[in-house]
N, C-alpha and C positions, 0 to 999 in steps of 0.2 A: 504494500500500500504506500500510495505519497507520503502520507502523515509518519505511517512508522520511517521511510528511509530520512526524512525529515527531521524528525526526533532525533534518530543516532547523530544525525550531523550537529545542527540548532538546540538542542534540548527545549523542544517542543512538547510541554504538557498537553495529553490528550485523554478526553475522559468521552464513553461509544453513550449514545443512547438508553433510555429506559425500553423496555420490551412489553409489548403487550399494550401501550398506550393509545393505537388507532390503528386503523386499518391502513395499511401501505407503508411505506418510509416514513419516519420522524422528521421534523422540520429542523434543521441546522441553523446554528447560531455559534460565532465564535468571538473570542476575546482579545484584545492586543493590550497588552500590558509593556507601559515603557519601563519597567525596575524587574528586577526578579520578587518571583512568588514568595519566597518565604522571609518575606520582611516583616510578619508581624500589625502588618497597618493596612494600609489602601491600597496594594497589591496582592494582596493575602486577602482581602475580603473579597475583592473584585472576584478572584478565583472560586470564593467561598458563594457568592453571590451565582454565577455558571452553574455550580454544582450544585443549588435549588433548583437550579434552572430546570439542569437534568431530571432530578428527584421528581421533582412537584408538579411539572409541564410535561414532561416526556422528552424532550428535546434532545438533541446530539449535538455534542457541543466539541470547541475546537480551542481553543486555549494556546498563545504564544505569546512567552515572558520575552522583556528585555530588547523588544523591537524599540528604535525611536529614530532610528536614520528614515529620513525619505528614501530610500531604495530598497530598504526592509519591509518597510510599511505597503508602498506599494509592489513589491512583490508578495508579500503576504494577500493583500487585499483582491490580488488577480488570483493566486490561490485558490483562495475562498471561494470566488464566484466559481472556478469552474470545476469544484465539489459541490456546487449549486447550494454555498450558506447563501442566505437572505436575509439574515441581521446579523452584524457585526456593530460590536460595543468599542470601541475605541478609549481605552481608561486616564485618559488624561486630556487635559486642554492642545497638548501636545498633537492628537490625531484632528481636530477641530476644522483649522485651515483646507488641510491636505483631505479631508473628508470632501468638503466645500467642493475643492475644486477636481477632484473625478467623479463626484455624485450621478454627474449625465452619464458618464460613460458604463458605470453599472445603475441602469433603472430597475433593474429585476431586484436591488440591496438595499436594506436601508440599514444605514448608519449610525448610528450612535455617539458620542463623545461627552464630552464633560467641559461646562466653563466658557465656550466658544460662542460668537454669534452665528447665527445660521439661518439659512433661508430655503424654503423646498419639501414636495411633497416625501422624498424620500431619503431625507437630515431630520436629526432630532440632538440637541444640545440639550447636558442637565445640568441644571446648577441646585446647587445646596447653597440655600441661606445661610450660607456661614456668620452673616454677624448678631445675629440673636445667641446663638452658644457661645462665642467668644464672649461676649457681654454681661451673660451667666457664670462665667468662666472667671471673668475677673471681677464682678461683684465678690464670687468669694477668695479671691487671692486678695483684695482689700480687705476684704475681713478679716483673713486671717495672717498677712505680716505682723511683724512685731517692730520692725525696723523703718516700714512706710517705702520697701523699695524693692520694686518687682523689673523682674529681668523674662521677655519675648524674646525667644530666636525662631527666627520666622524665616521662611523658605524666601517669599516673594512679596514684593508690595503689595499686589492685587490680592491678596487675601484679605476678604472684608471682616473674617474673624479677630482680624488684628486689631483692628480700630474698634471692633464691639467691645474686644477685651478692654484694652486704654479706655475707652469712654465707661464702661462698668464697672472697673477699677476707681475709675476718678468720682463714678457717682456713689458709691460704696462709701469710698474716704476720700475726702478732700485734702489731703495732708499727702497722698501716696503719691509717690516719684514711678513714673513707669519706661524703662531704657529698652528701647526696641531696634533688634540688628537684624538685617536681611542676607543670608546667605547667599540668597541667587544660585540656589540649589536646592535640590529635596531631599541628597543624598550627600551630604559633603559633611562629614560625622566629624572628623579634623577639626574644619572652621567653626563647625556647632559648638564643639565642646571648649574651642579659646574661648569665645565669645562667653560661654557661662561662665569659665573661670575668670575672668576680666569680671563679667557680673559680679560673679560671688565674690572678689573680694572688694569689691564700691561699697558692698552690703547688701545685695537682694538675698531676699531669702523664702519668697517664693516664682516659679520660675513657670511661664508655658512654652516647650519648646514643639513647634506648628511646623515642623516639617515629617513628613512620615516616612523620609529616608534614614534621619538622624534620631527621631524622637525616643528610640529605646537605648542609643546610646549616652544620650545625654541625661536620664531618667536615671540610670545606673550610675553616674557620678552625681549628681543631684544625691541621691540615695545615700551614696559613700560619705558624702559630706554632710549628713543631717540636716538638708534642706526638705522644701514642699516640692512637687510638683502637679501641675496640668496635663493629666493626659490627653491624646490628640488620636482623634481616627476612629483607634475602638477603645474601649472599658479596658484599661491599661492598671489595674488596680491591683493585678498579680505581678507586677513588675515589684511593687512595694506595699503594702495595705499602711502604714503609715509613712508614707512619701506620697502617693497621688492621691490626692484630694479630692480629686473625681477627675473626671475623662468627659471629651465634649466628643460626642461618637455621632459619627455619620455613616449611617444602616446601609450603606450602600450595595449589600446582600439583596437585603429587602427589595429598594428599589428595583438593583436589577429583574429579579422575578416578577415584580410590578410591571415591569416596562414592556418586556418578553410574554406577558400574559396580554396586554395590551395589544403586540403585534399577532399574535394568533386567533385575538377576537378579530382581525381587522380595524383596531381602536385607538392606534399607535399612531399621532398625529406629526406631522414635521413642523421644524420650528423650536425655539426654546422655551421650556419647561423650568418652573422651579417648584422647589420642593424646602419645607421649613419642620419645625416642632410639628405643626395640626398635621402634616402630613403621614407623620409616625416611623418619619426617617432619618430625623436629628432626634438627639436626646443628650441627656448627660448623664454620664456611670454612676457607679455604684460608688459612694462617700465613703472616705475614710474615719475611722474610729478618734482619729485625732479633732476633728471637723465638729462641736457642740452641738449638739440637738437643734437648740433654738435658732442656729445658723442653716442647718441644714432644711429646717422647716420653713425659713423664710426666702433660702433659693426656690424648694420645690413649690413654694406660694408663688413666687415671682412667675417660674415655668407657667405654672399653670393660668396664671393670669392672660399673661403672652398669649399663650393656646385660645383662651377666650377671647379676648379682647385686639389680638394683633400689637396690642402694646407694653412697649419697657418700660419701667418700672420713674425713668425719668420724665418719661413725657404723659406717662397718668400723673407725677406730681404738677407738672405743667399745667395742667383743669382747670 
């Protein structure tokens, strides 16, 4: 088969179809992941997210880590179509453009991506509200320094959970100092972890680090040194049960089988899509035992506020 001689060369994860699902061939859907799989975060869910896919839909699905050249990508993407997949999820902002611009030339596919503008019956861009959990995020990193001085290391500027953090941090405590450094990377664990040590000795002593290439190595010195931290992506709270304070998790499992159920009703619309808390595909983890009741009750009030009302917690005092 392509896919096995494929895998020996690439190491191309590949996981066959549910059996017994419908009459005739299962409907193919594959994945392009720009990181490798077992990072623990947004590459590891993305995969986790396919493998519902599989379970739950029946689908046969196609899975290739560590693509992000344009000539991987589209040689993957011609692949695909002439194993006749018909959704392909492209897991990062990274496939967005380059989805754009061969869209016509496979009408029979449609596309998927993250973060991208897009236009077309057979493009569909998803975005995550990231700055409502950022803003949850750092309501309680204000609550809970001791020193008034919080350290973000953050992938890219365009993450709007950065600014929810800073601004919910600020509206939590207005005394708190919040130092935010941009790697311009997802994966550069090196510069993550200067950046914290620079941090940690200014004095921050609680930390969100918002890239999901670096986020478990910086959580592990975070940890070694007796600080807090922010999980980021998934429920990071087995990295340390007193170090992550909670996790701002984007269910992107979830989604995908949402999306993939979607295209097999016919339901599956092109265009950008977002997705927030009411949607049941952001949330925040599981609370650390260091984190007071009364703190924790008044995040999850906040949440749920959100949920009902579409609003933070600044701008209902604004009324």
């Amino acid at each position: 088969m392509k896919y096995w001689i494929i895998y020996c060369l690439s190491v191309i994860l590949m996981a066959g179809g549910c059996a017994g699902t419908s009459v005739g061939a299962p409907e193919k859907a594959a994945l392009l992941l720009p990181h490798p799989i077992d990072d623990q975060g947004w590459n590891s869910k993305g995969y986790q997210g396919m493998l519902n896919t599989q379970a739950n839909l029946g689908m046969e699905i196609f899975v290739r880590e560590d693509i992000n050249r344009k000539e991987d990508i589209l040689s993957a993407i011609d692949e695909f179509a002439e194993d006749e997949v018909r959704l392909i999820f492209g897991h990062s902002i990274t496939y967005a453009d380059l989805f754009m611009e061969v869209k016509d030339d496979y009408p029979s596919v449609h596309f998927v991506s993250f973060n991208g503008e897009v236009e077309g019956e057979n493009i569909t861009s998803l975005h995550f509200e990231g700055y409502a959990m950022g803003y949850f995020a750092g309501m309680l990193a204000g609550e809970m320094t001791e020193t008034n001085k919080l350290g973000v290391i953050a992938a890219f500027p365009f993450q709007p959970e950065i600014q929810g953090f800073e601004e919910g941090a600020r509206f939590q405590n207005p005394d708190v100092e919040v130092d935010t450094q941009y790697m311009e990377s997802w994966i550069d664990e090196g510069k993550a972890i200067e950046a914290f040590n620079v941090m940690k000795e200014s004095g921050a002593d609680v930390f969100y680090p918002a890239g999901d290439g670096f986020h478990i190595a910086v959580i592990e010195e975070i940890k070694n040194a007796g600080l807090f931290a922010i999980g980021y992506v998934s429920d990071q709270i087995d990295l340390g049960e007193t170090t992550v304070l909670t996790s701002t998790v984007q269910h992107v499992d979830r989604l995908y089988e949402y999306v993939a159920g979607k295209y097999l009703n016919g339901e599956l619309d092109g265009g950008n899509k977002f997705f927030d808390f009411k949607d049941g595909v952001i949330s925040l983890g599981e609370f650390s035992s260091e984190v007071p009741e009364e703190t924790v009750l008044m995040i999850e009030d906040a949440v749920e506020s959100y949920i009902d009302t579409g609003l933070l917690p600044h701008e209902i005092n604004s009324q």
